[in-house]
C-alpha positions in Angstrom: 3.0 9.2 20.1 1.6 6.3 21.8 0.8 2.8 19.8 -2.3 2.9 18.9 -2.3 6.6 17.6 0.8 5.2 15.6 -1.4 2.8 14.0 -4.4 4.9 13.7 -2.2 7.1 11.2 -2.9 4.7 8.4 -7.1 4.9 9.0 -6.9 8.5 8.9 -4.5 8.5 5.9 -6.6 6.1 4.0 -9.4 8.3 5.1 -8.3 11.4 3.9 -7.3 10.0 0.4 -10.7 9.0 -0.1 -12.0 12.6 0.6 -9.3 13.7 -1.6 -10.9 11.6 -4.3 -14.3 12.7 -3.6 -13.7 16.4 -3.7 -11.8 15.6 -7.3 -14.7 13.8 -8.6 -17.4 17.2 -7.3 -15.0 19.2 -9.4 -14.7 16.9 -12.3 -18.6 16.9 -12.5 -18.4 21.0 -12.7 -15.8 21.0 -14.7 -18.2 18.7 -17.0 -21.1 21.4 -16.4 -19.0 24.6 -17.1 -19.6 25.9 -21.0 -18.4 28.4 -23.0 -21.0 30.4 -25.2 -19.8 31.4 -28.0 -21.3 34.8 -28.9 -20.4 37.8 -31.5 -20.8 40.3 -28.8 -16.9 40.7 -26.3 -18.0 39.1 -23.2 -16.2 37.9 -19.7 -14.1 34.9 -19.8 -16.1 33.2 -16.7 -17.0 29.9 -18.5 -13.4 29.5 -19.7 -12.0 31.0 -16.0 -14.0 28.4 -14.2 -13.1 25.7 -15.6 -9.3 26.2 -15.7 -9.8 26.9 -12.1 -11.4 23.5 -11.7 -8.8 21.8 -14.0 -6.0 23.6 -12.0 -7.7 22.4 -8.5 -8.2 18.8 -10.1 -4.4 18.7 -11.1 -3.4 19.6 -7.5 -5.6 17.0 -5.7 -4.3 14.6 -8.2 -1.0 15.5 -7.1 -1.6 15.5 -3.4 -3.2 12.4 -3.3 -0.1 10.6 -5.3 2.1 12.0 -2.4 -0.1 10.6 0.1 -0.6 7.0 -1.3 3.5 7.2 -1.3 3.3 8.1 2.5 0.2 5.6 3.2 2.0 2.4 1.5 5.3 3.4 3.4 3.5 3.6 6.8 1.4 0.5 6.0 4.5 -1.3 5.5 6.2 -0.1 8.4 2.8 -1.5 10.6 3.4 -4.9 8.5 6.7 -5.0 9.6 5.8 -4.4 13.3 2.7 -6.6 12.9 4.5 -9.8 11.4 7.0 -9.8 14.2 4.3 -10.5 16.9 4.9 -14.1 18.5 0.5 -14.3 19.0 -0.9 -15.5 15.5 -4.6 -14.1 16.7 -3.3 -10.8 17.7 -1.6 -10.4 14.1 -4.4 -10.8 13.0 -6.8 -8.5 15.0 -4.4 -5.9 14.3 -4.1 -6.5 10.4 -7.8 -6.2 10.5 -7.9 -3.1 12.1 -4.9 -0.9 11.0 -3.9 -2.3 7.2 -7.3 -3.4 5.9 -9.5 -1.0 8.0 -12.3 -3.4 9.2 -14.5 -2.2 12.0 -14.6 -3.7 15.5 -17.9 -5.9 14.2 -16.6 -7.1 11.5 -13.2 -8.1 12.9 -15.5 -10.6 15.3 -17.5 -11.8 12.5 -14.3 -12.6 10.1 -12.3 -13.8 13.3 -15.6 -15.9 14.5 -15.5 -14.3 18.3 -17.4 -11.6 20.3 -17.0 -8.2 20.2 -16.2 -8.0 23.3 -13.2 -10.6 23.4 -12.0 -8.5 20.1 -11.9 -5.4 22.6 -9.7 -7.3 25.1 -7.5 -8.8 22.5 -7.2 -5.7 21.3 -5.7 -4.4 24.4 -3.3 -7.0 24.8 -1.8 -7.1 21.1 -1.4 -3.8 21.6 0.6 -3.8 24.8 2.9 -6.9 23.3 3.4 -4.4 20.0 4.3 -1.5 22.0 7.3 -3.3 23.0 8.5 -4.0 19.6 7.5 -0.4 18.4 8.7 2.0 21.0 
């Protein structure tokens, strides 16, 4: 695995949470929406099936999402770690930007007060002088 899929992993961790979350919160809201009539006359259990099938799904995310937000702050710390050992203050900084907060290329520029452009080739050159540290 090169560097910069290394610390990519976080992005797409952090990104995958947050679908996690999303699709928990779609089956809270039908969970919400699934009723049981109560009637005289035996019918089906689908009301009452549904929604233990959403309350079971819910209880999975949940737990799949704890197991990631274990992995993510583990992986996050090992980038800190490799981060906070580079010699280049501006490079640090690009990179905890990008890979522990999750800023895009425009807004690293804007918070750093430099071109996009010059964020690109910084960029490049942080991640060269991390790659030595990391692999």
């Amino acid at each position: 695995m090169n560097v910069k899929s290394y610390l990519n992993q976080a992005r797409m961790l952090d990104k995958r949470i947050d679908c996690k979350l999303e699709q928990v919160e779609r089956l809270r809201a039908l969970a919400e929406r699934t009723t049981t009539v109560l009637s005289s006359q035996p019918k089906g259990t689908s009301g009452t099936n549904r929604m233990e099938y959403c309350v079971q799904k819910i209880w999975e995310l949940e737990r799949e999402i704890n197991a990631d937000i274990d992995k993510l702050i583990d992986l996050k710390r090992e980038i800190q770690d490799a981060v906070f050992h580079m010699k280049n203050d501006q490079y640090r900084t690009l990179l905890e930007y990008r890979y522990l907060c999750g800023n895009t290329w425009e807004k690293i520029a804007e918070k750093m007060d430099i071109e996009v452009r010059w964020v690109y080739q910084l960029h490049g050159r942080a991640l060269q002088e991390i790659s030595i540290r990391t692999c």
